[in-house]
C-alpha positions in Angstrom: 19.4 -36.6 -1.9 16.3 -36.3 0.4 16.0 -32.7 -0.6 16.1 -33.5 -4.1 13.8 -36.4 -3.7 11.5 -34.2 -1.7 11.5 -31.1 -4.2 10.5 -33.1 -7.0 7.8 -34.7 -5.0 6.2 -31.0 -3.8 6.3 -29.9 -7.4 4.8 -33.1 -8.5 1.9 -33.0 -5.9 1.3 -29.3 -6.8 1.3 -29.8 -10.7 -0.9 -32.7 -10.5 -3.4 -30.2 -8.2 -3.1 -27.5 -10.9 -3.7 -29.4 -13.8 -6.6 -31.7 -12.3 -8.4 -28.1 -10.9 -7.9 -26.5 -14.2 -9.5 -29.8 -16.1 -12.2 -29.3 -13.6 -13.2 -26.2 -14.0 -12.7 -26.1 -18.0 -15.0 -29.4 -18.1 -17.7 -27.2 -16.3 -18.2 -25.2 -19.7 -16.6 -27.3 -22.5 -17.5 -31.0 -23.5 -15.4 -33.5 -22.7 -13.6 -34.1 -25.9 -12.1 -38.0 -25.4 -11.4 -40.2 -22.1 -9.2 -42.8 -21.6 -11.8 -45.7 -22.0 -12.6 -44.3 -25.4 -8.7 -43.9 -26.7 -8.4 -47.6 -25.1 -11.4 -49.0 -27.0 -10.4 -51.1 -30.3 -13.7 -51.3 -31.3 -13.1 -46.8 -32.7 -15.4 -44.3 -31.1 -18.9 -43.3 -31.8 -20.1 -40.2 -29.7 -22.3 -37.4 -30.3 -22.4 -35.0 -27.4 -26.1 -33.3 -26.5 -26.6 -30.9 -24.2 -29.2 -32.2 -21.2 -32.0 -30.6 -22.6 -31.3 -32.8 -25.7 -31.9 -35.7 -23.5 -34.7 -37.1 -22.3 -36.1 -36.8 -18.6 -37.0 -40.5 -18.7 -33.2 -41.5 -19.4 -32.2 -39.2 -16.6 -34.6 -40.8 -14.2 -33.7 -44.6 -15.4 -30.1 -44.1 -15.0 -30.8 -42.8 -11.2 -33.3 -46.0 -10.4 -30.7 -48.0 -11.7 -27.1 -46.9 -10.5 -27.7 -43.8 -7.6 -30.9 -43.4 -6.1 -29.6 -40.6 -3.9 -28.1 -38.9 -6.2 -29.6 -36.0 -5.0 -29.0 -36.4 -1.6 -25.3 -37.2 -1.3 -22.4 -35.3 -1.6 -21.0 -37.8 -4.1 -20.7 -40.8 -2.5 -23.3 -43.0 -0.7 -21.9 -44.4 2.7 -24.5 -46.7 2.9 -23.9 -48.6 -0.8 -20.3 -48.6 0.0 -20.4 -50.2 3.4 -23.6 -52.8 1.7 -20.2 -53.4 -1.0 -17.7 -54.0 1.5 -19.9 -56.6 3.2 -20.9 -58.1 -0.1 -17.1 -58.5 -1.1 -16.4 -60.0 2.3 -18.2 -62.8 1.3 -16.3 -63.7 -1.9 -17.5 -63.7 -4.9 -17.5 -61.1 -7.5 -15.9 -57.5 -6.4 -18.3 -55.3 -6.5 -18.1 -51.5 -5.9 -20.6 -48.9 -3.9 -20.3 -45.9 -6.4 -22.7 -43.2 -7.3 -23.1 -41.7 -10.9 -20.7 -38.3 -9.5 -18.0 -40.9 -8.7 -18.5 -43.0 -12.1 -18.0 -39.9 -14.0 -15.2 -39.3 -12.3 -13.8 -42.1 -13.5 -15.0 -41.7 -16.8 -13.5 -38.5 -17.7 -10.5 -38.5 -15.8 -9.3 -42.2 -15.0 -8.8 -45.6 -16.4 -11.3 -48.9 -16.0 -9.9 -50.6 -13.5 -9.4 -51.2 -9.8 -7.0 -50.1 -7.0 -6.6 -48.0 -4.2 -4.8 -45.5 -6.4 -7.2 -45.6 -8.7 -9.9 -44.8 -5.7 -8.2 -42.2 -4.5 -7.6 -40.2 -7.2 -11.6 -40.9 -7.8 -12.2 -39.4 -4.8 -10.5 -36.5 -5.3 -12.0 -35.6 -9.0 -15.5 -36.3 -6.8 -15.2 -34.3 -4.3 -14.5 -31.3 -7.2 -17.0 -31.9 -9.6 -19.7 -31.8 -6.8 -18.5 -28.6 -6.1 -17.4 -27.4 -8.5 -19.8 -28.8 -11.2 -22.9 -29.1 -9.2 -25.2 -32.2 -10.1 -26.7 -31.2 -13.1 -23.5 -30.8 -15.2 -22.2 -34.1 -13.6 -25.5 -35.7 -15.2 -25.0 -33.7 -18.4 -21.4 -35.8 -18.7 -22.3 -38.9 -17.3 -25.3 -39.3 -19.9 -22.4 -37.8 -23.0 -19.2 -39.8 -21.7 -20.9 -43.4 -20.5 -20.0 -46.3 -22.4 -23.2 -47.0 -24.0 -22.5 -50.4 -26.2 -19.7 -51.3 -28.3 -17.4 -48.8 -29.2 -20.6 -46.3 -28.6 -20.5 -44.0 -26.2 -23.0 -41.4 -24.5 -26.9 -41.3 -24.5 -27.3 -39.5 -28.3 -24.7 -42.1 -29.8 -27.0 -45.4 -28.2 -30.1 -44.2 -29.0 -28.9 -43.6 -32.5 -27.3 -47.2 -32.4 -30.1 -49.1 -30.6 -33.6 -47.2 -31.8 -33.0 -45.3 -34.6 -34.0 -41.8 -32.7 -32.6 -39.1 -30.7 -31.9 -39.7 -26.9 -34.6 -36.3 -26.8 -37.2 -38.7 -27.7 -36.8 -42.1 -25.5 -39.4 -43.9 -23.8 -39.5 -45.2 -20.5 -39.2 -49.0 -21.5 -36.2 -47.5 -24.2 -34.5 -45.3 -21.4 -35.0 -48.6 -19.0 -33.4 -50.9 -21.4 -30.1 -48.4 -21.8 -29.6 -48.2 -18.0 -29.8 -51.8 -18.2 -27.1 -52.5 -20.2 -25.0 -50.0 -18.6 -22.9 -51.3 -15.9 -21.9 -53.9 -18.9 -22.6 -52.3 -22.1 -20.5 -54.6 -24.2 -22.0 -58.2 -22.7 -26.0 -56.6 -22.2 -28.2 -56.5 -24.7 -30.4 -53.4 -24.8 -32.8 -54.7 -28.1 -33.6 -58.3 -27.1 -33.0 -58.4 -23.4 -33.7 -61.6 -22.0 -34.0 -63.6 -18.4 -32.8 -61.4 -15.5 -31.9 -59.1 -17.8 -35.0 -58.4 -18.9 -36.9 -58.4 -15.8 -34.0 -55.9 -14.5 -35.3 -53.6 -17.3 -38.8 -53.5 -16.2 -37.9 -53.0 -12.3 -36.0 -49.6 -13.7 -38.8 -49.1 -15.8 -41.1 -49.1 -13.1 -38.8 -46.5 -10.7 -38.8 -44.4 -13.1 -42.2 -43.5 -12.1 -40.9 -43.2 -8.6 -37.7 -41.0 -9.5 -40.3 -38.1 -11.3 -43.1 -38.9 -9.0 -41.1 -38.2 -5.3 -38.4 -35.6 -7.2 -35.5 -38.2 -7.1 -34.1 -36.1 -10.0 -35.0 -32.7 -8.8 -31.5 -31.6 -8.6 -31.0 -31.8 -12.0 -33.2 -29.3 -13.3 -32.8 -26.7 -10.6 
């Protein structure tokens, strides 16, 4: 019975290492064709993925003011956010999470929404592969084409389409600002008629986005 139980555990370990490396390594070349999130949505599906040179430098540099300023720098995750997070959920309240953009798309194309240490774990491992075996200018390519971007809308062509009326290769600052607003909560922000915090949260990102071009925040992504 042990045997058994242990057989059937090795193979189950090494198919689930197979088939996550193979996903990996064909997500490198081919778009991501559906996630979880978006088979889960019951608002339907609305995505049109561009290629980063379809999307504009001023979304790239709002969505790293606003969720992963050293996206860059790390590896894939960011020991300082997540130890800020821990210290911040220690104090009750609303959970909150450390993660950088490599981890959220992670969890975009290969997870569920959702807590859990499982669910972590299993993040971590898709993380540590995309940064190496993606690099970080493919993992900005999916985040920007897989990203929940309003309801039932989903990458940066698709909200831009939904929101403005234009291609995501044409966005301003104050539009790319407003989209990485909304995102953490794309279903409860508003990205036309921001108000309050929200608002002012917009014009902060706004504002980075000078910073991100200015001290090569978003270098990586162009190398």
């Amino acid at each position: 019975m042990i045997r058994t139980v242990a057989r059937i555990t090795a193979k189950t370990i090494l198919w689930f290492v197979g088939l996550s490396l193979a996903l990996v390594i064909l997500f490198k070349w081919v778009p991501v064709p559906v996630t979880a999130t978006m088979v889960m949505d019951g608002n339907g599906i609305t995505k049109d993925w561009e290629s980063l040179e379809n999307i504009d430098p001023n979304l790239v540099a709002a969505v790293i003011a606003a969720e992963d300023g050293k996206f860059c720098q790390h590896s894939g995750f960011d020991a300082e956010a997540i130890e800020k997070a821990i210290e911040r959920n220690r104090r009750g309240g609303r959970i909150r999470g450390g993660s950088t953009i490599s981890q959220q798309t992670a969890k975009n194309v290969f997870l569920w929404q959702g807590g859990g240490y499982f669910r972590k774990g299993l993040e971590a491992w898709f993380t540590f592969w995309i940064e190496n075996v993606w690099g970080k200018r493919r993992i900005m390519e999916v985040y920007l084409n897989v990203a929940e971007t309003g309801i039932g809308t989903y990458g940066a062509e698709a909200g831009a389409q939904r929101y403005f009326g234009k291609s995501a290769a044409r966005l301003s600052p104050d539009e790319a600002s407003r989209m990485a607003a909304a995102l953490p909560l794309p279903k409860q922000r508003s990205v036309k008629n921001p108000g309050g915090w929200l608002a002012r949260h917009g014009n902060t990102i706004e504002a980075q986005i000078g910073v991100v071009k200015r001290d090569g925040l978003a270098s990586c992504v162009y190398q």
